[in-house]
N, C-alpha and C positions, 0 to 999 in steps of 0.2 A: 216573620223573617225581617230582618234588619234591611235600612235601605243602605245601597252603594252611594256612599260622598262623591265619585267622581264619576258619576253616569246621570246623567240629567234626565230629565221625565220623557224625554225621544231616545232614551239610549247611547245618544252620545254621550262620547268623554270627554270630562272637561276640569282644568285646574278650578279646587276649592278657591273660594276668597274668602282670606282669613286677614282682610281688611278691619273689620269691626270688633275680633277679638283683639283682648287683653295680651301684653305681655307678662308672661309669667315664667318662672321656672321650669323648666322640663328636662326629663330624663329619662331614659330606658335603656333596656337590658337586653341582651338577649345569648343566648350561649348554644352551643353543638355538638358533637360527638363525632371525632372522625377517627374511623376505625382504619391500622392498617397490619400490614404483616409484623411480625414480631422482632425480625430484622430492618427493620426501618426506624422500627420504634427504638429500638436500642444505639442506630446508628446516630439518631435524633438526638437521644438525652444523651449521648456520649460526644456530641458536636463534634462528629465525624462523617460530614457528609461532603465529597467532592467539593460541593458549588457553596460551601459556609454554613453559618447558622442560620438554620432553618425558621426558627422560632423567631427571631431578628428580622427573618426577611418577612415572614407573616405577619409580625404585629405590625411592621411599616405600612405593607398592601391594606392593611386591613385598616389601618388609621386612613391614606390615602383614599380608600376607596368611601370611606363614611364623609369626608368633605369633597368626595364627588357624585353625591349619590345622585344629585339633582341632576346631573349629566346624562346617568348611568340607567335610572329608573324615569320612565314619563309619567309627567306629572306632580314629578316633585318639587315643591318648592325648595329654592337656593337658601340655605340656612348659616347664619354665621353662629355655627357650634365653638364652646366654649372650651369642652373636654371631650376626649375621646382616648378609654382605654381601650387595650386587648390583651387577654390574659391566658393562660395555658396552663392545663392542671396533667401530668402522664397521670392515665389509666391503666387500669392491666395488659389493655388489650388494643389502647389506641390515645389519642389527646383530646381532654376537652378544651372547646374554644370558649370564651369568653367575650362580652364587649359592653359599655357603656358608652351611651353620646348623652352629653347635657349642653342645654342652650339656654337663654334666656329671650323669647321669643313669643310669635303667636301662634307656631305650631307646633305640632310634635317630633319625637325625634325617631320614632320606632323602625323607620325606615334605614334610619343612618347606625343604628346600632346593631 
C-alpha cells in the first residue's frame, strides 16, 4: 500500500513541503462524462438555452475554479498556473468535459485540472 503525502506518521494532516524540489514543467489532464436527457443535449448544441451558452459559461467556471483550487480543496498548495484549458466533445448521449492545467513549478497540477 502506498503512503498518504498528507497524513503524517500520528495521522494528522498536513501541507507537503515542496520547498526542496526543483522547478519543472508540469501538466495534467483530466476529463468526464456528463450524461444528460436528450433534450438538453440538443438544446445545448443548438445554444438555445434561456440563461445563454452553456458551454461559455462552463469553460469560464471551470478555468475559475482551477485558479482557485487552493481555496477550494485543503491542502492545496497556491499555484501560479500557466495554462488552463476546458474543452467539450457532444456525445450521443451526453458531453464530455475536458481540462488541462500547466505550471512551471515545484508541484503538481492534477488537482487544478
Amino acid at each position: 500500500m502506498s503512503k498518504l503525502t498528507h497524513i503524517d506518521g500520528d495521522g494528522a494532516a498536513h501541507m507537503v513541503d515542496v520547498g526542496d524540489k526543483s522547478e519543472t514543467v508540469r501538466e495534467a489532464h483530466a476529463e468526464g462524462r456528463i450524461a444528460m436527457k436528450m433534450e438538453v443535449l440538443e438544446a445545448i448544441k443548438a445554444n438555445s438555452m434561456k440563461k445563454g451558452d452553456v458551454l461559455a459559461t462552463a469553460r469560464i467556471a471551470g478555468i475559475m475554479a482551477a485558479k482557485k483550487t487552493s481555496d477550494l480543496i485543503p491542502l492545496c498548495h497556491p499555484l501560479a498556473l500557466t495554462k488552463v484549458a476546458v474543452d467539450f466533445t457532444f456525445l450521443d448521449d451526453g458531453i464530455q468535459a475536458s481540462s488541462m492545467a500547466r505550471l512551471t513549478g515545484k508541484t503538481g497540477v492534477e488537482m487544478e485540472a
